[in-house]
ROKOLVO-215597 format. One line per 5 residues: their letters; for each residue x, y, z of C-alpha. Coordinates in nm, 2 decimals. Layout:
% ROKOLVO-215597
a = X/Y/Z | ...
% end
This chain:
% ROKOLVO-215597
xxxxx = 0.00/0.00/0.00 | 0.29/0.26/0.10 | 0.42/0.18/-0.24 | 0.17/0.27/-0.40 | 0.12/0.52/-0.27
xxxxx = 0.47/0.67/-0.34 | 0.42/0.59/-0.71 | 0.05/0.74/-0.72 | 0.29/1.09/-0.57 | 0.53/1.11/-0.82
xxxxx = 0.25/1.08/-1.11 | 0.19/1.40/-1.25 | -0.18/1.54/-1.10 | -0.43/1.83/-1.21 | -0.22/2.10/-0.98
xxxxx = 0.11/1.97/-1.11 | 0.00/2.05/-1.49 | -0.16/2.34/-1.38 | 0.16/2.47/-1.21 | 0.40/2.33/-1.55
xxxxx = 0.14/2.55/-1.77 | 0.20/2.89/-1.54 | 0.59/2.82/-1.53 | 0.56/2.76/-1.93 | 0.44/3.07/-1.99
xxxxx = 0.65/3.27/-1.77 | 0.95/3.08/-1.87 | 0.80/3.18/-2.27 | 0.84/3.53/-2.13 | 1.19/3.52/-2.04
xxxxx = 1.25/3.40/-2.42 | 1.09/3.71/-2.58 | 1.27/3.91/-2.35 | 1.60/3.77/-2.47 | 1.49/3.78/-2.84
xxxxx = 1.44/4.14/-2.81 | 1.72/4.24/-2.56 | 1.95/4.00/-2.82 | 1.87/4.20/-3.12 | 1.89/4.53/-2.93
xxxxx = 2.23/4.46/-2.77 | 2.38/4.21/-3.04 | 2.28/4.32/-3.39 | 2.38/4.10/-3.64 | 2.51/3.80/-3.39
xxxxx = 2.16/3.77/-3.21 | 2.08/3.39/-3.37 | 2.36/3.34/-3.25 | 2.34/3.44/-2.89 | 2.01/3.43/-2.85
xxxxx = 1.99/3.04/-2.69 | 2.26/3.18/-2.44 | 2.09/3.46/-2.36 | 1.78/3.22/-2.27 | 1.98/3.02/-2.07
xxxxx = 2.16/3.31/-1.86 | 1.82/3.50/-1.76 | 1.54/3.18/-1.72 | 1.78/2.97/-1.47 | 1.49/3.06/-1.15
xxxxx = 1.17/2.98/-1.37 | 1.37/2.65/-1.44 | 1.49/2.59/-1.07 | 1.17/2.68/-0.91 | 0.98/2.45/-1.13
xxxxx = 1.23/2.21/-1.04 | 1.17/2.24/-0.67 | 0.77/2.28/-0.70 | 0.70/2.02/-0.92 | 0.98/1.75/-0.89
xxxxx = 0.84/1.47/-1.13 | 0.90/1.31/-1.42 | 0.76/1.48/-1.73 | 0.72/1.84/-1.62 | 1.01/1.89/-1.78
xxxxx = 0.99/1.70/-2.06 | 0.62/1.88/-2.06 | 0.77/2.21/-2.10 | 1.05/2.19/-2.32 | 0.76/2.01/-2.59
xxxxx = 0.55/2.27/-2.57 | 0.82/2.54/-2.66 | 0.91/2.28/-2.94 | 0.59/2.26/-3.03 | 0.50/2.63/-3.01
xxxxx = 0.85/2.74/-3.22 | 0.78/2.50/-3.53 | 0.41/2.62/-3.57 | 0.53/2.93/-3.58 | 0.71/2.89/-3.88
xxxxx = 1.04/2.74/-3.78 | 1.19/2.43/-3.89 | 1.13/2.09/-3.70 | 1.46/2.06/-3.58 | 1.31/2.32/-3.31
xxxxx = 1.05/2.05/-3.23 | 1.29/1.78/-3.21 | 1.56/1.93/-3.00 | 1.30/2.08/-2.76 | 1.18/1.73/-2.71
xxxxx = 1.51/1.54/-2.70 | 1.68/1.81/-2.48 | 1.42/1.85/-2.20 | 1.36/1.48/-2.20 | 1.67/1.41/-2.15
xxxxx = 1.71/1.69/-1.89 | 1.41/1.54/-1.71 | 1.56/1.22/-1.69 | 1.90/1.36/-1.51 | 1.67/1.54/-1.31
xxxxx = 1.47/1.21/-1.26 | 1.82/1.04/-1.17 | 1.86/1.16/-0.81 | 1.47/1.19/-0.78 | 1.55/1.60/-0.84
xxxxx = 1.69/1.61/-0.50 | 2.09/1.71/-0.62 | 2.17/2.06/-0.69 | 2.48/2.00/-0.94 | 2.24/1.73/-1.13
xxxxx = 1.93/1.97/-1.16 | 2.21/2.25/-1.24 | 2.34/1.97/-1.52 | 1.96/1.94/-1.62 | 1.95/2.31/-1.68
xxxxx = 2.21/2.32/-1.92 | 2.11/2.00/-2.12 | 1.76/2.20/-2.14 | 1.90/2.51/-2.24 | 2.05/2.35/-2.58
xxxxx = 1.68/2.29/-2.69 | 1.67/2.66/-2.83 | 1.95/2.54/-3.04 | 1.67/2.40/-3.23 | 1.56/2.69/-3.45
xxxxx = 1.92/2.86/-3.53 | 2.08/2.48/-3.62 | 1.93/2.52/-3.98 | 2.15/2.83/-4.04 | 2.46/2.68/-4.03
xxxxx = 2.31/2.28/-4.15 | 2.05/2.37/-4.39 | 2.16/2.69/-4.51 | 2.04/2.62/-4.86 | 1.70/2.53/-4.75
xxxxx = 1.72/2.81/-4.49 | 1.77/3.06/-4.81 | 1.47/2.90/-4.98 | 1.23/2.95/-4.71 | 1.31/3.26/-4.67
xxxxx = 1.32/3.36/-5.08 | 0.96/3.23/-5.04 | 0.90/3.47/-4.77 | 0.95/3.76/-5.03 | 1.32/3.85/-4.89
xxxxx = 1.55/4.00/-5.09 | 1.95/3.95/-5.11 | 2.04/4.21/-4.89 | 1.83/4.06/-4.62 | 1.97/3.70/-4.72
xxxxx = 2.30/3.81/-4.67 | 2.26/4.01/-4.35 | 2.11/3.69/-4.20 | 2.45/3.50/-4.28 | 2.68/3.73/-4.27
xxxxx = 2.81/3.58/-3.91 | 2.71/3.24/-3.99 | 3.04/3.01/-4.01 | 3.18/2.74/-3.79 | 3.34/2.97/-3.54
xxxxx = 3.04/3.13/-3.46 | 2.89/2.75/-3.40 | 3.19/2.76/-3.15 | 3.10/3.05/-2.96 | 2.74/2.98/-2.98
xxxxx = 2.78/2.61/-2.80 | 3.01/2.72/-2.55 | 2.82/3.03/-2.45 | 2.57/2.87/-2.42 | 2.75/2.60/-2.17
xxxxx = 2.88/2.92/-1.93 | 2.54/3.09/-1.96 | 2.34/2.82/-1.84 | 2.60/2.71/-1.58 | 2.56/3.10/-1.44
xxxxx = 2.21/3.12/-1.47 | 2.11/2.78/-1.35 | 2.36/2.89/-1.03 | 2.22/3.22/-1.00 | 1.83/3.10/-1.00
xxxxx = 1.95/2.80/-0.73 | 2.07/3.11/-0.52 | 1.74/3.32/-0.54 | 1.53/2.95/-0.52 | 1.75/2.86/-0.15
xxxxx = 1.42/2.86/0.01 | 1.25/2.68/-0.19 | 1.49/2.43/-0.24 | 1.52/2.34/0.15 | 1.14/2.34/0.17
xxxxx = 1.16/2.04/-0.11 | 1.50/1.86/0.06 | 1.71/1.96/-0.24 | 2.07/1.89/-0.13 | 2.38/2.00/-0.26
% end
């Protein structure tokens, strides 16, 4: 009977949905934000940044939920839906697929010390922060089909070029491993401002 009742707790209820949904949409937030402070701040390199600049500013909506909802699937949950959301809106599927891929697979590290480890969670983080990779991979491994889509958009050369101009293996580079210190600062930086909350749910270093 205890048994069950300890797997019935680690299901995923109404409240626990409810609760992924709100930190989905907040966590959405923080993305805009860093689209627009990325094109405001790094014109011409924000594709490039923009995933790092995700990672560095949404590390508490990702550790709270972490501490609030500590089962598997939320965050498998959430990184889908931003999959989901960023291919319907016109980008390729690779945004679909990473999103799913990387925050199941962050879910499962997560799921590995029952979300009760600091440095696993904060490993978690940065696995889930590569699934915004998803819609800037085509610019530098599709480029000709990236060119197509957007010729059928109606843009014209000079846009076409502007869009590529930083697009070359050294800018894959700096994008993968500024991604990797931006995560590992904002993941720290949101288990600093989540302390409480973490010692409420037994989170341990």
């Amino acid at each position: 009977m205890n048994k069950q009742l300890i797997t019935e707790d680690k299901k995923l209820k109404i409240p626990d949905l409810i609760s992924i949904g709100v930190y989905t949409a907040v966590y959405f937030v923080m993305v805009t934000i860093a689209t627009f402070g990325s094109n405001l701040l790094l014109p011409g390199f924000s594709y490039v940044f923009l995933p790092a600049v995700s990672a560095l500013i949404s590390g508490c909506i990702y550790m709270l939920m972490a501490a609030k909802v500590p089962k598997f699937g939320a965050i498998t949950i959430m990184g889908t839906v931003v999959g989901l959301f960023l291919f319907s809106s016109g980008h390729f599927v690779l945004s679909l697929i990473a999103g799913v891929l990387c925050s199941l697979l962050a879910d499962l590290i997560g799921k590995a010390t029952a979300y009760k480890n600091k440095l696993w969670i904060l490993a978690s983080y940065l696995v889930f922060s590569f699934g915004l990779m998803g819609p800037v991979l085509p610019l530098w491994f599709m480029k000709d089909t990236y060119i197509a889509k957007l010729e059928a958009r109606g843009k014209d050369a000079a846009y076409i070029e502007g869009v590529f101009a930083n697009i070359n293996q050294g800018t894959f580079v700096i994008a993968v491993v500024s991604i990797l210190i931006c995560a590992v600062l904002g993941g720290v930086f949101g288990q600093k401002m989540m302390r409480k909350h973490f010692e409420k749910a037994g989170i341990v270093s």
